[in-house]
C-alpha positions in Angstrom: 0.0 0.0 0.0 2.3 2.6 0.8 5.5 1.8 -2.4 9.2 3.2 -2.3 12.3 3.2 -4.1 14.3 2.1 -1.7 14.6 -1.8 -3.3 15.4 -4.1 -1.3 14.9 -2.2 2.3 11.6 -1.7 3.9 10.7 1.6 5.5 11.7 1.4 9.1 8.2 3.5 10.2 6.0 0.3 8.8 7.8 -2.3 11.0 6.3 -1.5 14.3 3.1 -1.7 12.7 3.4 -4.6 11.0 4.7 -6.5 13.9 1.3 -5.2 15.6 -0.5 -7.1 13.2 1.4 -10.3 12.9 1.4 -10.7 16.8 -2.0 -9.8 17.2 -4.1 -12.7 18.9 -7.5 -10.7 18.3 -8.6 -8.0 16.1 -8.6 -5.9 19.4 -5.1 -6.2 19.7 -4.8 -4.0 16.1 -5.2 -0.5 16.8 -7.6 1.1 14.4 -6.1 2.9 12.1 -7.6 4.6 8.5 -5.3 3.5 6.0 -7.5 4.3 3.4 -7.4 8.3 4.1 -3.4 7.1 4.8 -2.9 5.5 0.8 -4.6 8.7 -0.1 -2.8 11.0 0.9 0.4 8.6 0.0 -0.2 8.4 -3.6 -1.4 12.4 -3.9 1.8 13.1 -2.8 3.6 10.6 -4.9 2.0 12.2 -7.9 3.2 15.1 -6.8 6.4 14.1 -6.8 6.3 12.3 -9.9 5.6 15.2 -11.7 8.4 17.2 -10.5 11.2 15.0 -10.4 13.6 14.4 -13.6 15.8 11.9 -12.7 15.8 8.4 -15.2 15.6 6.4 -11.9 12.7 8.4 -10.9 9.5 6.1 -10.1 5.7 6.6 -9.1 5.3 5.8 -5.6 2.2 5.8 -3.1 -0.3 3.2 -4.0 0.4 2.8 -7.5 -1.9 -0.4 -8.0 -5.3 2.4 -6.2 -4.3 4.4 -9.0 -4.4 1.8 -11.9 -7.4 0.4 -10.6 -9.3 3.7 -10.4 -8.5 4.3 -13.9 -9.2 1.2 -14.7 -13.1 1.6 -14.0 -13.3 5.3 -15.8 -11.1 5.1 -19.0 -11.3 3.1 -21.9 -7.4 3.1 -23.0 -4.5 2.3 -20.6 -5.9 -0.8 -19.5 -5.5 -4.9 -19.5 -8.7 -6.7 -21.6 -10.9 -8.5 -18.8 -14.1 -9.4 -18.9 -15.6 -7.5 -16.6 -19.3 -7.8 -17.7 -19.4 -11.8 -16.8 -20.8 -11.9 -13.4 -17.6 -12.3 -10.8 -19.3 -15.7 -9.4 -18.3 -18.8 -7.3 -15.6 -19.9 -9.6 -13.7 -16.6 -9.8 -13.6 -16.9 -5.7 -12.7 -20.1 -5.1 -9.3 -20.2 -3.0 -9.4 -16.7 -2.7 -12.5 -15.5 -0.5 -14.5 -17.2 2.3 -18.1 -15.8 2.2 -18.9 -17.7 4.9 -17.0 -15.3 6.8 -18.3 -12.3 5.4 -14.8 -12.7 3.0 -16.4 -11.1 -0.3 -14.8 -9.2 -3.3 -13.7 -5.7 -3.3 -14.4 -3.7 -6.1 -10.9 -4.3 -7.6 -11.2 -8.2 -7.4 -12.3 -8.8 -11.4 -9.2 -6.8 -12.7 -6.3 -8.8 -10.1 -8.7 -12.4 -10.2 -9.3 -12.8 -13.8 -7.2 -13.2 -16.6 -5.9 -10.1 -18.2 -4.5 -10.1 -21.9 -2.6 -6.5 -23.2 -2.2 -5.6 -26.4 0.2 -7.6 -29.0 1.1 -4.5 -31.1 4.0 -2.7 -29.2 4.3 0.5 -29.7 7.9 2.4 -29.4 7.5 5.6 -27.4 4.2 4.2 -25.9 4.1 7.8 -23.4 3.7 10.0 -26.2 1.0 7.4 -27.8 -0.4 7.2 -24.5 -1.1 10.9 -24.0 -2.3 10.8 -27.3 -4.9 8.6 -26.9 -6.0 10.2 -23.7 -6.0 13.7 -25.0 -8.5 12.8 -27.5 -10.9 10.9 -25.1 -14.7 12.2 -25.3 -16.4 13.1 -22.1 -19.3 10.3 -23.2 -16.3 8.1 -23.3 -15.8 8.5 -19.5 -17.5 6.0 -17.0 -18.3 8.6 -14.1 -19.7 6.6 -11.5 -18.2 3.4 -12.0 -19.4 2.2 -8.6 -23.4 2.9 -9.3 -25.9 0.3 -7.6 -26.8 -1.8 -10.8 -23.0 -1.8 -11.5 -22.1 -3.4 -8.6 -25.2 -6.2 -8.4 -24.6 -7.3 -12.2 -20.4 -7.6 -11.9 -20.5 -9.1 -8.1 -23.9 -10.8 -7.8 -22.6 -12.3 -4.8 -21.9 -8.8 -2.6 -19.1 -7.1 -2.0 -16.9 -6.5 1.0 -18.7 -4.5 3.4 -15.2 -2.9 3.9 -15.7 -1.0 0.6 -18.9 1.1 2.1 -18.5 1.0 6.1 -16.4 4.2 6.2 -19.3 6.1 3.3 -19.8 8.7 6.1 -16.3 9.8 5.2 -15.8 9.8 2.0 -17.6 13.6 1.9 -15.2 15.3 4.4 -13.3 18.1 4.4 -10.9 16.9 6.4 -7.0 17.3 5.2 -5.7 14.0 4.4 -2.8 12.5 7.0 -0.4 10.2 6.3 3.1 10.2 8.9 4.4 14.1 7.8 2.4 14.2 4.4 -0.6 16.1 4.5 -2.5 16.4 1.4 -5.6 18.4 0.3 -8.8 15.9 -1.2 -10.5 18.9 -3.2 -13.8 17.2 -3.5 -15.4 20.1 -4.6 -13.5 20.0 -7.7 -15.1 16.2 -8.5 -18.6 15.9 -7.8 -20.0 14.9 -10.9 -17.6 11.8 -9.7 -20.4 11.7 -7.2 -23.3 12.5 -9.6 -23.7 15.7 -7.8 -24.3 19.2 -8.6 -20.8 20.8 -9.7 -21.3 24.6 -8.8 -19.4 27.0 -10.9 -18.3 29.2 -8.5 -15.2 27.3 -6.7 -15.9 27.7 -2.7 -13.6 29.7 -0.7 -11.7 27.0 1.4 -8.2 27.9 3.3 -5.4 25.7 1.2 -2.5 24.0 2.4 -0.1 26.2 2.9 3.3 25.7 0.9 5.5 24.6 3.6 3.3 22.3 4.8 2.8 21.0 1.8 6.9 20.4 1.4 7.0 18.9 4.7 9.2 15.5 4.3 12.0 13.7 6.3 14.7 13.5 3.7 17.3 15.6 5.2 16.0 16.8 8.1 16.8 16.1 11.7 13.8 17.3 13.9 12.4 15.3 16.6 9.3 13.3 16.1 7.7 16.0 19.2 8.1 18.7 16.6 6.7 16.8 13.4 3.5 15.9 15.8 3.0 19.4 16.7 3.4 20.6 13.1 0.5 18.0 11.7 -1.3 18.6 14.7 -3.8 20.9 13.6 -4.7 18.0 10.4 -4.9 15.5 12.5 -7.4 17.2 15.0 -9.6 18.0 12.0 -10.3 14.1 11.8 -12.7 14.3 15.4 -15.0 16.3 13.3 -14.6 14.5 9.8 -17.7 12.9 9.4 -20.0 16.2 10.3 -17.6 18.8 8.7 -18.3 17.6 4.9 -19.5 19.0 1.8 -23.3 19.0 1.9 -24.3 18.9 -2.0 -27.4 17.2 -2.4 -28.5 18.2 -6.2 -28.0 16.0 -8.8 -25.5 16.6 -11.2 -26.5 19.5 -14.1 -25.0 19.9 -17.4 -25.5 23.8 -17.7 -23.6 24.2 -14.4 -21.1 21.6 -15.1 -20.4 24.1 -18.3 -19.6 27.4 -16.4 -17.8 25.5 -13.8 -15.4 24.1 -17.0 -14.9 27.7 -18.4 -13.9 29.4 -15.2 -11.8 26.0 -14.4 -10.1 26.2 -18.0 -9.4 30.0 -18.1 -8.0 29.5 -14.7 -5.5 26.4 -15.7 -4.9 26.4 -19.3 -3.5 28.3 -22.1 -4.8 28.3 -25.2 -2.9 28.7 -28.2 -5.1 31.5 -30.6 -4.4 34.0 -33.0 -3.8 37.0 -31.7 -6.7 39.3 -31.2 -7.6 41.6 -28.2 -8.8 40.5 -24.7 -12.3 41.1 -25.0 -12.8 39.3 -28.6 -11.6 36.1 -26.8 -14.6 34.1 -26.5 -14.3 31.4 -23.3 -13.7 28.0 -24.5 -16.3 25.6 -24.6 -17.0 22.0 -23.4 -17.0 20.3 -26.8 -13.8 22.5 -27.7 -10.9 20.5 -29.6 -8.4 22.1 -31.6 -5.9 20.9 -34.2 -3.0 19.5 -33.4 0.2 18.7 -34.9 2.4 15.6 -33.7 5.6 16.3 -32.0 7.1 12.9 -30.1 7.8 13.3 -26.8 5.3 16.4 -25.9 1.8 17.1 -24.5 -0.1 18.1 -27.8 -1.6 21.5 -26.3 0.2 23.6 -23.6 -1.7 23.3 -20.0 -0.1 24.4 -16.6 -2.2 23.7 -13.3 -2.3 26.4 -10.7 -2.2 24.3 -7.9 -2.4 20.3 -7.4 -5.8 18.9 -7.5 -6.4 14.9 -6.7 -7.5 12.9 -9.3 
């Protein structure tokens, strides 16, 4: 869950916890602890990183495998062929899960249990293809709720975990993620149509991480673990409140606001390549907007900078 590039050593801030588990007797001998909110902010900040470093060695780290398998469910390219509408049944479980246990699937289990089959034709440069093909995705070509009701009965018919909903009353908050020094900022109002909720154009007013916090990190530094607790403490004390301090949309999701909200989001975090003309005879891009492009391996086919770091 929580990947580095440090080979063949382990992190020496996991070992405590995983001697915890493997001694434990009882589930009440495991502290409770949300390692989901922890992956979270683990991978956001191993995208971060991954976009800023240089380095050949460089690599992705975080959860990795959370981030394949939530693109997985939502984007048609950049994925292993599985047959993901045969119903996940009996045979698919066996040796794996114990139902008689409550020991069901997770929402992942069809793309790690099944077979998966990639494409034969290799492509040389695949990054640049990649982009490619991702850069020209429709919006209709987008599963936005992957994890809708009917979805979920006709793939598992069996159930699911009930570890994939019990913590639902979270996933809403407002809360800064946590994970050791890492804190990391969820932006949920930047996703609800993720939700099926009403995206607002106007963006809400909400105080940021600030940048320093946002830096914090262990490599190179030599203060105590008393200091790094009373640096985080104020994200860490927002978690009493999470599950009352969320984002209270109710409306469903609505394509006129979901318009504005893209042209203030665009004019905010991309630049558009036009012919010159003066301010006011710049009309705001549109949804359905796609301009031409010309091939150029090894870049982004339009220029695009991001004003801040948003989660995916």
């Amino acid at each position: 869950m929580f990947t580095e590039n440090h080979v063949t050593t382990v992190d020496a801030r996991f070992i405590g916890i995983a001697r915890e588990i493997a001694d434990a007797r009882c589930p009440a001998d495991i502290v409770q602890r949300s390692f989901g909110s922890a992956v979270l902010a683990a991978t956001y900040r191993g995208l971060c990183k991954g976009c800023l470093l240089k380095s050949r060695k460089s690599g992705l780290v975080g959860c990795p495998l959370l981030l394949q398998l939530w693109s997985y469910e939502r984007f048609p390219i950049g994925r292993p062929y599985v047959s993901i509408d045969t119903p996940f049944g009996l045979e698919d479980m066996a040796g794996a899960y114990v139902p008689a246990i409550g020991d069901l699937p997770t929402m992942g289990s069809v793309w790690a249990r099944r077979e998966r089959q990639f494409a034969h034709t290799q492509v040389k440069g695949c990054y640049p293809f990649f982009t490619v093909q991702f850069d020209s995705l429709h919006e209709d070509q987008v599963i936005w709720e992957p994890y809708l009701y009917q979805t979920i009965t006709s793939r598992y018919p069996v159930g699911i975990s009930a570890l994939c909903t019990r913590d639902r009353h979270y996933w809403m908050t407002k809360a800064k993620l946590v994970f050791d020094v890492t804190v990391e900022e969820m932006a949920l109002h930047r996703v609800m149509r993720q939700f099926g909720l009403c995206q607002e154009p106007a963006i809400p007013d909400i105080p940021w991480i600030p940048d320093h916090v946002h830096k914090y990190s262990r490599v190179g530094g030599n203060k105590s673990m008393a200091v790094w607790l009373q640096s985080i403490s104020p994200y860490v004390q927002e978690w009493t409140m999470a599950p009352t301090n969320i984002w209270n949309e109710v409306g469903p999701f609505d394509w006129d606001k979901f318009g504005l909200y893209l042209q203030t989001y665009r004019h905010t975090t991309r630049i558009y390549l036009v012919p010159s003309a003066a301010p006011d005879q710049i009309k705001a891009p549109l949804t359905s907007d796609m301009y031409p492009t010309t091939s150029v391996v090894g870049t982004r086919h339009h220029a695009s900078r991001r004003e801040r770091r948003f989660p995916l």
